[in-house]
C-alpha positions as CSV (number, residue, x, y, z in Angstrom):
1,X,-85.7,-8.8,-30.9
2,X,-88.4,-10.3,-33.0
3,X,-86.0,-12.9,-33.9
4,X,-85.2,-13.7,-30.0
5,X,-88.8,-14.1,-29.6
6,X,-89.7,-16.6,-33.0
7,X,-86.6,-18.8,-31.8
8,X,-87.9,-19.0,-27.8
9,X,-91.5,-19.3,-29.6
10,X,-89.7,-22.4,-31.5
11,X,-88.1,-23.9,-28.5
12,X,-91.6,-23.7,-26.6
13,X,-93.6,-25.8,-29.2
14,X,-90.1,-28.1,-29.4
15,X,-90.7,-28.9,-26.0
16,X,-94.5,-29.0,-26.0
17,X,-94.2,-31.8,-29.2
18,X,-95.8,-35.0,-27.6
19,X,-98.4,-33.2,-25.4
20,X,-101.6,-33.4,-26.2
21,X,-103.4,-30.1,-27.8
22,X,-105.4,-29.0,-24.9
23,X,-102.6,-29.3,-22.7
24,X,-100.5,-27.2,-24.7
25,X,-102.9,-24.6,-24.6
26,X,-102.7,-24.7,-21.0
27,X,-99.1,-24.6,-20.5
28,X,-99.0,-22.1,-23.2
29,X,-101.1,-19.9,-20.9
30,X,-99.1,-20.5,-17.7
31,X,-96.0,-20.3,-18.9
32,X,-95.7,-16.4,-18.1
33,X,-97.3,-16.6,-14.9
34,X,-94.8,-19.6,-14.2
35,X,-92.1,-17.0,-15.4
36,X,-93.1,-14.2,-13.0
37,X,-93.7,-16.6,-10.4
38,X,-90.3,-17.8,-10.4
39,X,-88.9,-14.4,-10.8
40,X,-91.1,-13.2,-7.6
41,X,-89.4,-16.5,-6.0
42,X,-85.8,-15.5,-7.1
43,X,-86.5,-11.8,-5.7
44,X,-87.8,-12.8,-2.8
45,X,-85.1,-15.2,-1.9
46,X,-82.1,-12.2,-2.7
47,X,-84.2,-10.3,-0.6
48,X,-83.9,-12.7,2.5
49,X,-80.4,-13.2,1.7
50,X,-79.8,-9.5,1.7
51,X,-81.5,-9.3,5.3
52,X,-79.9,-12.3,6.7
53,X,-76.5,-10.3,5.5
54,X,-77.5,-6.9,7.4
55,X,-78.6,-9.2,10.5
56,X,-75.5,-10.2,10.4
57,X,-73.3,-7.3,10.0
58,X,-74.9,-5.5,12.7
59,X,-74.5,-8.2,14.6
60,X,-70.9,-8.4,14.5
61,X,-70.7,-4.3,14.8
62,X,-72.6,-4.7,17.7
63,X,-69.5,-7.5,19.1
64,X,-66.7,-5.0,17.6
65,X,-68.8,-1.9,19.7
66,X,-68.8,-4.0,22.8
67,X,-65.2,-5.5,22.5
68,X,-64.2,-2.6,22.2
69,X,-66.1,-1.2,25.1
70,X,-64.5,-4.3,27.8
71,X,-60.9,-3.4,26.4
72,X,-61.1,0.0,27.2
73,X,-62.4,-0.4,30.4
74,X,-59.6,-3.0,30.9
75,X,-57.0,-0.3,29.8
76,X,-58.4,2.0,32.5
77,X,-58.5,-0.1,35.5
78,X,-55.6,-2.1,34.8
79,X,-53.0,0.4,33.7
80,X,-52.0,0.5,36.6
81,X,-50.6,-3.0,37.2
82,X,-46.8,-2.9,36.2
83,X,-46.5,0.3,38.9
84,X,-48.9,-1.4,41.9
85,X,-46.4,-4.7,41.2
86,X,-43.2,-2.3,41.9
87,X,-44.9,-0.3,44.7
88,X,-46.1,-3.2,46.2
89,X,-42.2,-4.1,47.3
90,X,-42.1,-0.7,48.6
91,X,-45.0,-1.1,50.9
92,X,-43.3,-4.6,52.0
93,X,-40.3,-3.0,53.0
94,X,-42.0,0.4,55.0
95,X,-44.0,-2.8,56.9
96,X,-40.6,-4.8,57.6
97,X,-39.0,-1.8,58.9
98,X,-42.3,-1.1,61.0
99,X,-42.1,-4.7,62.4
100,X,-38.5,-4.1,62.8
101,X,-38.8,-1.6,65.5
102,X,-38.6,-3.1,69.2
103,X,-41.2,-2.2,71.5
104,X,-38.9,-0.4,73.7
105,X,-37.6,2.1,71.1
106,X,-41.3,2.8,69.9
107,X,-42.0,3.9,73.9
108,X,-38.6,6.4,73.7
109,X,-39.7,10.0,72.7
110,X,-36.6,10.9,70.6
111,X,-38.1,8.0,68.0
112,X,-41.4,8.4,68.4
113,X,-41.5,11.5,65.5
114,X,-39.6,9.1,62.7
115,X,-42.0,6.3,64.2
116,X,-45.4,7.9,63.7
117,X,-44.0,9.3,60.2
118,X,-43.3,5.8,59.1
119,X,-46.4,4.5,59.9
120,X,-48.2,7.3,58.5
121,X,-46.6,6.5,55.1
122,X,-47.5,3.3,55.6
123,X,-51.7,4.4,56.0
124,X,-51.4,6.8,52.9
125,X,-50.0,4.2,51.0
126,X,-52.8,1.6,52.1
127,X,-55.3,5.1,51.2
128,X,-53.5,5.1,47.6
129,X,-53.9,1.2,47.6
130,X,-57.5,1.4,48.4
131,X,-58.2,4.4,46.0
132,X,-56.9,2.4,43.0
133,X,-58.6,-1.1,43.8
134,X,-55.5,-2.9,45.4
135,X,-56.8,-5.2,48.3
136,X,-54.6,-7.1,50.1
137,X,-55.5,-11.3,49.5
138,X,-56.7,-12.7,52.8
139,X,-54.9,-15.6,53.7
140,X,-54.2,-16.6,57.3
141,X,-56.9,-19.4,58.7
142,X,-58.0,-20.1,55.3
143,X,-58.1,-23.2,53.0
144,X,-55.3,-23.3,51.0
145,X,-56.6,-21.2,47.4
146,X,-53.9,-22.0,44.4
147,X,-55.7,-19.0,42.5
148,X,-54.5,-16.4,45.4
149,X,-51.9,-18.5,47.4
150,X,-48.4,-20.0,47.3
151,X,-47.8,-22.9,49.0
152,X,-44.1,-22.1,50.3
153,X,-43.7,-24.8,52.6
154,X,-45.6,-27.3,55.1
155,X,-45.6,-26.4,58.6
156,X,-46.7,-29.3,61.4
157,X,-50.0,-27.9,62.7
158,X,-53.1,-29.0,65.1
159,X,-55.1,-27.3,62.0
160,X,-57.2,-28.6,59.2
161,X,-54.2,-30.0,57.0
162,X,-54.4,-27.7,53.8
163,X,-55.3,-24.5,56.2
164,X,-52.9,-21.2,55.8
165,X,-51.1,-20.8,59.1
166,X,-48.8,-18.9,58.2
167,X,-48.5,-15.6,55.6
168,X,-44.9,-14.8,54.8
169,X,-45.9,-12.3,52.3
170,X,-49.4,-10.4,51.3
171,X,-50.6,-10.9,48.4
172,X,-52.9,-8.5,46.8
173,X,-55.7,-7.8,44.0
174,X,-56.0,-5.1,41.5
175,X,-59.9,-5.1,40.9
176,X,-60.6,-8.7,39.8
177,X,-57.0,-9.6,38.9
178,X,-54.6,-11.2,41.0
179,X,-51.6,-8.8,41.4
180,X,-49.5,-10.8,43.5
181,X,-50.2,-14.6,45.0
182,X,-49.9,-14.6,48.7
183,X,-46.6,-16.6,49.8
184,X,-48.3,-18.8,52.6
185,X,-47.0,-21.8,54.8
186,X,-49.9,-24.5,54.9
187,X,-50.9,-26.9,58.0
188,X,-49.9,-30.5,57.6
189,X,-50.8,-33.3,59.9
190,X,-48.9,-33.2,63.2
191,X,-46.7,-36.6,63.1
């Protein structure tokens, strides 16, 4: 140890060589203050660094917490989507037999029981629709919308051109999502 501290003694006055006495005496003085000054300096910067570190490690906990907050909540409302896709056909098919029926079989009494059941299915389906967040896509008088309709075809019309006019199948939501597109025929200009 006492050797340590005759050679740094040593390297001081090999540096201080060339400067004049009472400047030596000066820098002789500071020299530990400059020391524990620039150890403070050190500290203080590993101490920023270190908070800077934690900032940013909560920070990105906090993203994790919230990411993992939205996927859950994804999970629960649209779990659901796969099944609503398949029932959806289902409802299209209760609604074609519905249309199906011609007024004058509707007014006989012998079909009116298999008539009323059938559209009863039909309004607890809608019910179960509604319950899970499955609207049906409006479509019919609108402008054409590429993010809920299909253009199918072009139909001559007296409406704006680019205005649904026709809806050959609904289309539908699930919450926010699209479930299905609407198939729609657009207006074109009459020729």
């Amino acid at each position: 140890m006492a050797e340590q501290n005759d050679r740094d003694t040593a390297e001081q006055e090999a540096e201080l060589k060339g400067v004049p006495e009472e400047l030596r005496e000066e820098t002789a003085e500071e020299a530990p203050e400059l020391q524990e000054h620039d150890r403070l300096a050190e500290l203080e910067k590993q101490i920023a660094e270190a908070k800077q570190n934690v900032l940013y490690a909560q920070a990105e906990t906090q993203n994790v917490r919230r990411r993992a907050e939205k996927d859950a909540a994804d999970a629960r409302n649209y779990a659901a989507t796969g099944f609503a896709r398949d029932v959806l056909s289902v409802n299209d098919n209760l609604q074609r037999a519905l249309d199906a029926i011609p007024s004058e079989v509707r007014d006989e009494e012998k079909w009116r029981g298999l008539i009323t059941g059938i559209e009863a299915t039909g309004r607890e389906l809608e019910s179960v629709f509604k319950k899970h967040g499955i609207t049906r896509v409006a479509a019919k008088g609108l402008p054409l919308d590429p993010n809920m309709h299909q253009a199918m075809m072009e139909i001559p019309s007296d409406e704006e051109p680019g205005t649904v006019v026709q809806e050959i199948q609904a289309g539908y939501m699930i919450k926010d999502r699209l479930l299905r597109p609407a198939l729609v025929g657009v207006a074109k200009k009459a020729e």
